[in-house]
N, C-alpha and C positions, 0 to 999 in steps of 0.2 A: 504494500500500500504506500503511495508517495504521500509523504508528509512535508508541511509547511515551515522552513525553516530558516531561521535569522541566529546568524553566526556573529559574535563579540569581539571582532580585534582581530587586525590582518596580519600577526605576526608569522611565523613558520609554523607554529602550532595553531593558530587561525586559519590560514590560507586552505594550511593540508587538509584541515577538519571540515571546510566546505566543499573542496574538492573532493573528499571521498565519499562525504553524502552527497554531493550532486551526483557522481560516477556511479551512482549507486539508482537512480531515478530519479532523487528527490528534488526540488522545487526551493533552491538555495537563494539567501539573499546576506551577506557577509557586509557587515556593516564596520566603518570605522573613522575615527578622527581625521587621519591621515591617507596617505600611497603606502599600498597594502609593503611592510618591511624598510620600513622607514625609521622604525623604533629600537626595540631592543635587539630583535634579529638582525640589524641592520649593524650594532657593533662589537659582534663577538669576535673570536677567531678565524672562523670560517673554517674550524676541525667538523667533520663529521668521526665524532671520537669513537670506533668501534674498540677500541682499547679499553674504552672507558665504564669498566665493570664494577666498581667500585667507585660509588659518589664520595662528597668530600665529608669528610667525619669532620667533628668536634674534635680539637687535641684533647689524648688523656691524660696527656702529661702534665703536670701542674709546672714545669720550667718551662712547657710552651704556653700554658694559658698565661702563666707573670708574666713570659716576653711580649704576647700582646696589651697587655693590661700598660707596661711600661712605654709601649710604644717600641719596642726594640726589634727591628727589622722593617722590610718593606712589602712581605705578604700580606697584611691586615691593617686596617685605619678604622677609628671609630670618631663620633662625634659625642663627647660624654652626653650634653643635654638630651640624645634620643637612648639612653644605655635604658631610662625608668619604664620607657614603653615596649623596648626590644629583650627585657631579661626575660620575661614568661617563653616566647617561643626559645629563644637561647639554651634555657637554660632544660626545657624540653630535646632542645638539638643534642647535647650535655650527655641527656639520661639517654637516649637513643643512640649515640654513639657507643655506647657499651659495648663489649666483645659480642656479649649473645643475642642480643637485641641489632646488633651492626650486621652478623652473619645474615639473618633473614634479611634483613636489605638489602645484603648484594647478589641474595638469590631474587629476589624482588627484582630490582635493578638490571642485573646482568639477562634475566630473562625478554628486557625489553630492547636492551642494547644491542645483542646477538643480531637481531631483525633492521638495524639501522641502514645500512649500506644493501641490501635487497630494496628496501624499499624506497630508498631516496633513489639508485639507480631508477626504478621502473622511471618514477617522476620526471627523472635528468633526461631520460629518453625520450617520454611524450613532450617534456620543454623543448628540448632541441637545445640544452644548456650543459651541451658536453663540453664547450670551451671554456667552462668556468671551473672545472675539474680537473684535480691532479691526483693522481692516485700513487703517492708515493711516501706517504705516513707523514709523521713529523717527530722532532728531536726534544726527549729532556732533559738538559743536561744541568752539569753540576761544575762546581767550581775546585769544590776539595775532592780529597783522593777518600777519606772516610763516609762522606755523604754517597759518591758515589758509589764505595763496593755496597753501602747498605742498599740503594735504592738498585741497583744491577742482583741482586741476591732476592731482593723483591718482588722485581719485575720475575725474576727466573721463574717464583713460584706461582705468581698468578698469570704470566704466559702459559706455563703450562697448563696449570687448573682449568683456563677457559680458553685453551688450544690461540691464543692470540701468535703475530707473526712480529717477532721482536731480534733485535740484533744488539750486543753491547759491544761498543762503541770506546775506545780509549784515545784521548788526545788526535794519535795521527788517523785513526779510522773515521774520526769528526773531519778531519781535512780529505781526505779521502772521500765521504759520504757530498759534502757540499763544502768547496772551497771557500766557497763567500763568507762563512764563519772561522774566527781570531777568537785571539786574546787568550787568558787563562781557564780555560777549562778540563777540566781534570779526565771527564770523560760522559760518555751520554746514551740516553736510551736509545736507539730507535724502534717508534712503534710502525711498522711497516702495513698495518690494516688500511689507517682510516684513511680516508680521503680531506684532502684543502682544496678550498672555494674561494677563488679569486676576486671576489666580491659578495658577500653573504647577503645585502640586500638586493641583489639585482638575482640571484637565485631563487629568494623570494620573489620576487617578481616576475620571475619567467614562469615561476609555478602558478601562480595570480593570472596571466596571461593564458596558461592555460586553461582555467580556471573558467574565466570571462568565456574563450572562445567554444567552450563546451556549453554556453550559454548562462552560467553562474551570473549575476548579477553584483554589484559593487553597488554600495553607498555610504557617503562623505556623512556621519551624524555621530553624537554624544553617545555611549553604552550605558552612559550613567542615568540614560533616559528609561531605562528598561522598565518599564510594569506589565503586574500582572493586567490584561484586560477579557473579562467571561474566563471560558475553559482556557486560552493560550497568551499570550505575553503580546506589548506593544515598545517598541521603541521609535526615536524622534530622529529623522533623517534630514538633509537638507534638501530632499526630494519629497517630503511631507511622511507621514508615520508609514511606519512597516508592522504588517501583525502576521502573528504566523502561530503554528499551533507549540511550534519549542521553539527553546532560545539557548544557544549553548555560549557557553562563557569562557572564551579563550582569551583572556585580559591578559597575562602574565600578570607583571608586579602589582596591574590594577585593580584584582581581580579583589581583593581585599575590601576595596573601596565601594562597592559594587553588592556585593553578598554577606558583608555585613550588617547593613539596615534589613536583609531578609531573617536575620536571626542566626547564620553561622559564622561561629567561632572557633576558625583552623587555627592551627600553629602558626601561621605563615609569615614570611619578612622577609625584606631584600637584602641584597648586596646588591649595593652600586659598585661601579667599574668605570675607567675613564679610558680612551683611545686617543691615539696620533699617527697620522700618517707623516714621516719621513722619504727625503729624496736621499737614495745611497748611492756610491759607485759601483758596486755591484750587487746586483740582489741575491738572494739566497734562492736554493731552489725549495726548502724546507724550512717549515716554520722551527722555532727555537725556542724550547722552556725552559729561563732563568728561575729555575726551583730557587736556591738559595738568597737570590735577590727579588724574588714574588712578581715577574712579568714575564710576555711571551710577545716573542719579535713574529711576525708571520707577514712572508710576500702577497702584497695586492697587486691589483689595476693602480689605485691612488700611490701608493707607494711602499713604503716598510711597516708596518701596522705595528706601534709598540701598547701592546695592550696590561691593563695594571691586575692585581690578585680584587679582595673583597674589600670595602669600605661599608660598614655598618653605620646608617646615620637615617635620618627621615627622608621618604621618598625626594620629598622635594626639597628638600633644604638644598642651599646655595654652592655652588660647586669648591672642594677644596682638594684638586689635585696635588697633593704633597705626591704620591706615591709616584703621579706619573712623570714628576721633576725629579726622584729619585730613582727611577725607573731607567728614567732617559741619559741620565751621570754612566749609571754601569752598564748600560745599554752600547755606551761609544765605544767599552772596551773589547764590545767582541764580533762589532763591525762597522764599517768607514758610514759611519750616517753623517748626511748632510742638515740642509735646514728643513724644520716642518713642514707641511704643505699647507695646514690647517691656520688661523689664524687663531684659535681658540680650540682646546679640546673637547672631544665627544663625552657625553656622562651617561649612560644608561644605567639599567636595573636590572638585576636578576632576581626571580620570583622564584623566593625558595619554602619548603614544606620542614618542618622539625624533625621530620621522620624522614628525610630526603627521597621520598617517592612521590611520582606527582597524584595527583586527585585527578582522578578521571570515573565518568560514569551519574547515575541519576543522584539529585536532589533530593535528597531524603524526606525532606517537608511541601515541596512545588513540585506538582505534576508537570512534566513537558518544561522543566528548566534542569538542567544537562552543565558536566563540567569537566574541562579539559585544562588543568594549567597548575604550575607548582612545579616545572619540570627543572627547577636551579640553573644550574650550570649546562644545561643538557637539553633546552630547547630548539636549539637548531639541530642538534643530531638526532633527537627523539620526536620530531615534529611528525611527519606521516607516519610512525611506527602507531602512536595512541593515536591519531586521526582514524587509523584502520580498527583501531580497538575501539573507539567510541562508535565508529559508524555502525561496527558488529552487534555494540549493546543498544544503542538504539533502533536496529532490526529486529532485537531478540533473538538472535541469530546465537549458537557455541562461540565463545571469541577465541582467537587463535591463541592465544595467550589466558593464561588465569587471572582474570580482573579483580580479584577479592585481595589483592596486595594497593590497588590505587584505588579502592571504593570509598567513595567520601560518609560513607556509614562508617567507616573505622572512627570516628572522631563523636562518634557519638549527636 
């Protein structure tokens, strides 16, 4: 039976979620502020991380939570005045980083990540956005020679555990792998799975395009207009209201905003993140993870993308790039960057869940109101994986995957 449906937010996990229920028969109309991948999909990495079986925990170390508490390093920033509103999920993130409680997360997790790169291919095909694709991993490297045998002994066990395609990489096998990386590095992963997107919002958008040409519908309106109207939902477009019988809510960071005047109370919170695109003399062929200094260099279209770790502060509060000015210091030592390209840097959000899985699936309290998003750090890699997973449960269909690990009935 085709159903009526208006989709919340164009980001990658937006885009995919109306394209697989339009591919599916139904009667889409994807609503959004903005040019669908404009926002947060628009400034990550551009990793499709199939590596990425393991979300990011909570440190349990109490010498790494003081180092963030002190400020000491450049992986973590906070703004003290949002710490009284961010400790409840925090500290929920805390208790769920736990050994045994973390275990079932990354079977949680790893289950959805395995499916990443089958299904972003089919997409990249029907795009015609194969020239945005490199399929040649990406590097995480280290600076000391102790960080790295931990994190190379690491990776050994969870390559193997979930069959990932990995290489360790010492000093000269880093020069050997891509020349265009210097300076002192001790030695580095290479994850040879995932795929890099040379522009992560313009892939969005190729998917958006396809999207439209299979007859999908776009419109420029507010999500925060959504109400209920009779048995199905109404929101406020700049092409006058849209009603439909569900409304699925692919907000990321926003999403907060949005589904809490309906009476839920997820864990949820951001990390912000800030970008720059640099001119270099030579580009890399492989993105580059400054673990020890908290940033990752990755080749674009615009130019060297130096992207920062997590800043804990209020969505909106005023941009205070420290990390990316610290970022950008030891950034020169391990390759010839020139000047910015940017006149000011990028600041987005990442929408993250306490339990680091995303929320996908029905509203426990609103018939025909539907939810996709929470997905952290892993929004552009996990976009059409849950797209296909929601489309499934809102068929009623067996989902290819066990959906009782992202049901938003876990929260009660």
């Amino acid at each position: 039976m085709t159903k009526d449906i208006v989709v919340l937010g164009a980001g990658m996990v937006g885009v995919c979620t109306a394209l697989a229920l339009l591919q599916r028969g139904h009667a889409v109309v994807l609503v959004d502020r903005r040019e669908p991948g404009r926002e947060t999909s628009y400034g990550n990495a551009g990793i499709i991380q199939r590596e990425a079986v393991q979300p990011y925990a909570f440190p349990r170390e109490w010498a790494a939570v003081l180092r963030v508490v002190a400020r000491q390093g450049n992986d973590v920033h906070y703004h003290p005045g949002a710490l009284a509103s961010l400790l409840p999920p925090l500290a929920r993130y805390w208790r769920e980083s736990a050994p045994d409680r973390y275990a079932g997360t990354i079977a949680a997790y790893s289950a959805l990540i395995r499916h990443c790169l089958t299904e972003h291919e089919r997409l990249i095909a029907l795009a015609g956005a194969e020239d945005l694709v490199r399929k040649s991993g990406w590097l995480q490297g280290y600076r000391s020679a102790a960080a790295f045998d931990d994190a190379a002994r690491a990776a050994t066990e969870v390559g193997q555990q979930h069959g990932l395609d990995y290489r360790i990489l010492d000093r000269a096998g880093i020069t050997a792998t891509d020349p265009a990386w210097c300076g002192p590095l001790a030695g580095a992963i290479h994850w040879r799975d995932p795929w890099t997107i040379a522009d992560p919002g313009e892939l969005v958008s190729r998917y958006a395009t396809l999207y439209s040409q299979a007859g999908g519908i776009v419109r420029r309106g507010d999500a925060m207009t959504l109400r209920q109207a009779g048995s199905g939902w109404t929101v406020t477009t700049d092409e006058g209201p849209v009603n439909a019988a569900h409304a699925v809510v692919t907000l990321g960071p926003w999403a907060s905003a949005l589904i809490r005047p309906l009476g839920y109370r997820f864990p949820l919170f951001v990390k912000r993140g800030y970008h720059r695109h640099y001119a270099v003399e030579s580009m890399p062929s492989l993105p580059l993870l400054d673990v020890e200094n908290g940033f990752l260099l990755a080749p674009m279209k615009r130019g060297l993308r130096l992207t920062t770790g997590a800043e804990f502060a209020h969505h909106d509060a005023a941009p205070t790039p420290v990390q990316l000015r610290n970022a950008e210091r030891h950034a020169r030592e391990l390759v010839r960057m020139g000047a910015p390209v940017e006149d000011t840097p990028w600041l987005g959000a990442r929408p993250c869940v306490a339990d680091m899985r995303p929320i996908v699936g029905q509203a426990p309290r609103h018939p025909g109101l539907w939810f996709n998003f929470g997905h952290g750090h892993q929004g552009f890699t996990l976009g059409p994986v849950t797209a296909r997973l929601l489309a499934e449960l809102m068929d009623g269909e067996q989902p290819w995957v066990d959906a009782s690990p992202y049901d938003p009935v876990r929260f009660g």
